[in-house]
C-alpha distance (Angstrom), angle and dihedral (degrees) to the residues before:
residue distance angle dihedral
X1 . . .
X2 4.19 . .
X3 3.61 90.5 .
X4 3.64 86.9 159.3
X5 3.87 88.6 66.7
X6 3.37 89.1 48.4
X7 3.67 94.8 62.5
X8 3.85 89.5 53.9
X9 3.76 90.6 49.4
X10 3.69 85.2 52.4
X11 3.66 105.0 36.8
X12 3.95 81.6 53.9
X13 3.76 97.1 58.5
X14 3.86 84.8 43.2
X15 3.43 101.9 64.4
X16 4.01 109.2 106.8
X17 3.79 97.1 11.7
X18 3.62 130.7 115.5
X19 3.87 87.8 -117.5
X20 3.46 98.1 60.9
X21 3.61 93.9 103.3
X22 4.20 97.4 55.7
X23 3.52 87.7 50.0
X24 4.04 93.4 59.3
X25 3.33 92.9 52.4
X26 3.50 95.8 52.7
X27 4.01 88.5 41.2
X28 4.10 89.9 57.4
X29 3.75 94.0 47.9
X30 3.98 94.7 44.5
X31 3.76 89.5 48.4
X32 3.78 93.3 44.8
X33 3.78 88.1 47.1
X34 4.20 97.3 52.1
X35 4.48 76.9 44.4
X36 3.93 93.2 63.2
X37 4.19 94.0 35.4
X38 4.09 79.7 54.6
X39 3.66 99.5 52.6
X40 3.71 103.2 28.5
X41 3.59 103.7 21.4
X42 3.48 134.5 -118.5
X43 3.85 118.6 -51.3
X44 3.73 131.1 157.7
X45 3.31 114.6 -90.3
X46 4.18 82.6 52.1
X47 3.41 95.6 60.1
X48 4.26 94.3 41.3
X49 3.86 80.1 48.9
X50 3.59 95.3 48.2
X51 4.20 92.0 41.2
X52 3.36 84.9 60.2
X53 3.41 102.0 47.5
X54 3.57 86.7 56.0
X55 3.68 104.7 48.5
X56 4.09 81.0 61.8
X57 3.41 94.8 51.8
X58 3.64 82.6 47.1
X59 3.98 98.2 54.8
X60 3.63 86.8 41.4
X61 3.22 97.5 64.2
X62 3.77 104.3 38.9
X63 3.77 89.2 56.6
X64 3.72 86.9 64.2
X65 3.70 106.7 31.5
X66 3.87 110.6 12.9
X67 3.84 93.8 -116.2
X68 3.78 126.7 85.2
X69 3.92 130.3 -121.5
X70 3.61 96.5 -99.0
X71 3.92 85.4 63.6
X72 3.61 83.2 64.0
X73 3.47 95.2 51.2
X74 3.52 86.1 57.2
X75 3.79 96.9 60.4
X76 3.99 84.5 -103.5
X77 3.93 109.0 143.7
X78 3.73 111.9 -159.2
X79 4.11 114.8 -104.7
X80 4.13 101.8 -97.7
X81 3.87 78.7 -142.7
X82 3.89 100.6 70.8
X83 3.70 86.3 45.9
X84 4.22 123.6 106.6
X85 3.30 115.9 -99.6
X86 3.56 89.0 -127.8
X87 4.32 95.0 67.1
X88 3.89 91.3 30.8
X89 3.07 93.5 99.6
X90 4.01 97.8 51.5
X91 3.73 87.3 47.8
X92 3.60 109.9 57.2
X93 3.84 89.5 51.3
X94 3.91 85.4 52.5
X95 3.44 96.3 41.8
X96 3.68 90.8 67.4
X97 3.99 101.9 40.3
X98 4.21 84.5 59.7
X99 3.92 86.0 45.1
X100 3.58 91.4 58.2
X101 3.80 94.2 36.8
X102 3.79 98.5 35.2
X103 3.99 131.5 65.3
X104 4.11 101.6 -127.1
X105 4.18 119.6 -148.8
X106 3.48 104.3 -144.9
X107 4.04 91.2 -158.2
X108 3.71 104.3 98.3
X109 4.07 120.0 -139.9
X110 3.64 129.5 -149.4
X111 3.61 116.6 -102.3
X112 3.51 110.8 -99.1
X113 4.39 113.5 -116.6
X114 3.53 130.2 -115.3
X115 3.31 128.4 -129.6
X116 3.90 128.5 -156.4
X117 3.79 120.9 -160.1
X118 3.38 115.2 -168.5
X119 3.92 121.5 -174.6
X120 4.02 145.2 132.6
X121 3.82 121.0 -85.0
X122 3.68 84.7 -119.4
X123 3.42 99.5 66.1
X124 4.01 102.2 56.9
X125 3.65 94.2 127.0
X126 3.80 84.8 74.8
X127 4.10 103.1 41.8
X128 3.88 76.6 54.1
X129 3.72 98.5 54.0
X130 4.31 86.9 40.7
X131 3.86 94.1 50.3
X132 3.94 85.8 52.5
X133 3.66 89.0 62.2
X134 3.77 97.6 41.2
X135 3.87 91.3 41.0
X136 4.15 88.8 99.2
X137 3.75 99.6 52.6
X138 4.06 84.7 41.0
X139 4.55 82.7 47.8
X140 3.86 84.9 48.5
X141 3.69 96.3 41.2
X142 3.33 98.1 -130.9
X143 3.82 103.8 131.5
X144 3.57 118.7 20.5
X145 3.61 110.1 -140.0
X146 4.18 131.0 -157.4
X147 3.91 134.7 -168.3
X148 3.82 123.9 153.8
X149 3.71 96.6 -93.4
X150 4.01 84.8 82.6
X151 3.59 91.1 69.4
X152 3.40 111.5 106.1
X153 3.61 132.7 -146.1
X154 4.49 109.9 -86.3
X155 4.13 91.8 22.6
X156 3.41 120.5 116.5
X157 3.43 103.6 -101.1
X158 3.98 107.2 -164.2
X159 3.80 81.6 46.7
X160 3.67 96.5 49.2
X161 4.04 86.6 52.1
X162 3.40 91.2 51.5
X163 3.24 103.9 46.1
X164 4.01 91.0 58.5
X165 4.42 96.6 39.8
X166 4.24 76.5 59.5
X167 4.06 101.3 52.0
X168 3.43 93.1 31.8
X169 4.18 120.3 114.9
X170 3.76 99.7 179.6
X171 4.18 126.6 41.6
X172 3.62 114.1 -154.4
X173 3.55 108.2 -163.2
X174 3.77 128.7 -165.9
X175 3.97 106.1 -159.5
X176 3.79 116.1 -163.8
X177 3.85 128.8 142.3
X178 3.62 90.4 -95.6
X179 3.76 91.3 53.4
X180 3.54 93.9 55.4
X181 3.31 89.4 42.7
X182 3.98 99.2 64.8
X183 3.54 116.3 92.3
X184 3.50 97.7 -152.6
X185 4.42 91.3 50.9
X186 3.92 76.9 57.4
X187 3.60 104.5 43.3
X188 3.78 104.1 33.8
X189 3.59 111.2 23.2
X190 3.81 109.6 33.5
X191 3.31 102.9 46.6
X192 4.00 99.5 56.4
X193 3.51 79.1 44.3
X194 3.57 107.6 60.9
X195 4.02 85.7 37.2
X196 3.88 83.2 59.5
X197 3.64 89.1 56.5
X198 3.60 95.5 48.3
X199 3.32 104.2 49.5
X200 4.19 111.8 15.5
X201 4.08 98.6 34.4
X202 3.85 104.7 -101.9
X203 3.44 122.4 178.2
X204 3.57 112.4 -127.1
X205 4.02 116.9 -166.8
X206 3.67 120.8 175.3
X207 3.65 122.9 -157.3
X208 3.71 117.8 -165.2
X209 3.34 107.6 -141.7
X210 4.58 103.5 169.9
X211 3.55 122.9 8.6
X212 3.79 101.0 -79.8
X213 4.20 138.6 157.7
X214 3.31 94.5 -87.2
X215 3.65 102.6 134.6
X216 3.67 81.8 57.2
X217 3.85 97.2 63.6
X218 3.96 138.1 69.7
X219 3.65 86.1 -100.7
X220 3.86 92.9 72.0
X221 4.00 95.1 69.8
X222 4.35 79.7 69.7
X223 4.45 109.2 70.6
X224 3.06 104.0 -110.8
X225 4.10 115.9 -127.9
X226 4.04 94.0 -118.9
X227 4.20 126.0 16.4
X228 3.49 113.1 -75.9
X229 4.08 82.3 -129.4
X230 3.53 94.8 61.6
X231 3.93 108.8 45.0
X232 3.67 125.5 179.2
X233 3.72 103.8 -96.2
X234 3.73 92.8 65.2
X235 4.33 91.6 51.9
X236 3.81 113.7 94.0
X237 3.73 109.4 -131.2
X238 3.68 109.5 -81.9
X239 4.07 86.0 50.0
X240 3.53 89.9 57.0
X241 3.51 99.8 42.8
X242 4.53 89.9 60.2
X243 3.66 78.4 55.7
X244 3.68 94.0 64.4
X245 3.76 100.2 40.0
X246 3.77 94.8 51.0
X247 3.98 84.0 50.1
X248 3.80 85.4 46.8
X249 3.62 96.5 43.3
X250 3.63 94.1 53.0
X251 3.86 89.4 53.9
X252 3.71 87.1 55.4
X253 4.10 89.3 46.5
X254 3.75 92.1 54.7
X255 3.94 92.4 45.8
X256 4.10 94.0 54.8
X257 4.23 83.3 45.8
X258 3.93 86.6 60.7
């Protein structure tokens, strides 16, 4: 992946818009990142760093042009057509300086899917043990996933969540009783969720992580990914661990159906 013509793409259509700013910050710590991975090598936490990094580049970009970042990378310049009228203007002139400057594949790639996880503080055990699984697709960037520990100290948080419930396609959702018990899961996140479903196709999966009221909730007209009766926290390991690839699996199903 040229991620580093990406960024000129990018910093390109940039120039003059009120989102100039986000995108240098993410510029600085995607160029720092691919800086360490050259002189130390690549490692884990490098490549969850830079995976993140990416998938908000990624949102970024779709909320202004309806393709993602790794498009870029591509040599794939966004359609001036599905752009607001408002930037339009900026982005036909910058379309053709990164013509001229850039190298442009003609071979068009799907959109890569985003994926929502949704799930109580208290529970981080299990977003661990579920980000192991999807840690491959995330490797092979293809599907781009978002949770609040990607918010970053000084961003607007509220913003940052909303930003990701709106582009996402599929909802993972980690149901314990401390999940249903937090008002703002309830208030904030479900219900744009569950509107998402109903209207724009989102892929709700519930994952029943303690013996909870979930049958008791709007959640429960969705199959669940495990029985309600046998949650999570009462697998041993290996149980838990089929759990995850089916939910990781079907990720990957939906992403070759796109």
């Amino acid at each position: 992946m040229d991620y580093k013509h990406g960024l000129v793409t990018l910093r390109k259509l940039a120039e003059g818009t009120d989102w100039l700013e986000d995108f240098l910050v993410y510029e600085a710590r995607l160029l720092e990142n691919l800086h360490q991975d050259r002189l130390y090598g690549s490692s884990e936490q490098t490549r969850a760093t830079r995976a993140q990094i990416i998938d908000q580049l990624n949102r970024l970009v779709y909320q202004h042009f309806s393709r993602s970042f790794t498009d870029l990378c591509r040599g794939l310049l966004p359609d001036v057509l599905t752009v607001s009228a408002s930037t339009s203007h900026l982005v036909q002139g910058s379309k053709r300086a990164v013509q001229e400057e850039c190298s442009v594949d003609s071979v068009s790639q799907p959109s890569p899917t985003a994926v929502f996880i949704s799930y109580s503080h208290r529970d981080r055990r299990f977003l661990k043990e579920l980000r192991t699984h999807l840690a491959p697709y995330i490797r092979m960037e293809a599907v781009h996933v978002w949770d609040d520990t990607m918010i970053h100290p000084g961003t607007k948080w509220y913003e940052e969540i909303t930003n990701a419930l709106q582009s996402a396609k599929v909802a993972i959702v980690l149901v314990s009783p401390d999940f249903l018990a937090s008002d703002f899961i309830a208030r904030k996140e479900i219900p744009p969720l569950l509107k998402s479903a109903e209207q724009n196709g989102l892929k709700m999966l519930s994952v029943i992580l303690r013996p909870c009221a979930f049958l008791d909730t709007e959640l429960a007209q969705f199959q669940s990914v495990n029985d309600p009766a046998n949650p999570l926290s009462s697998m041993k390991p290996g149980e838990r661990d089929k759990i995850w690839t089916n939910v990781a699996t079907f990720v990957k199903t939906l992403l070759q159906r796109a």
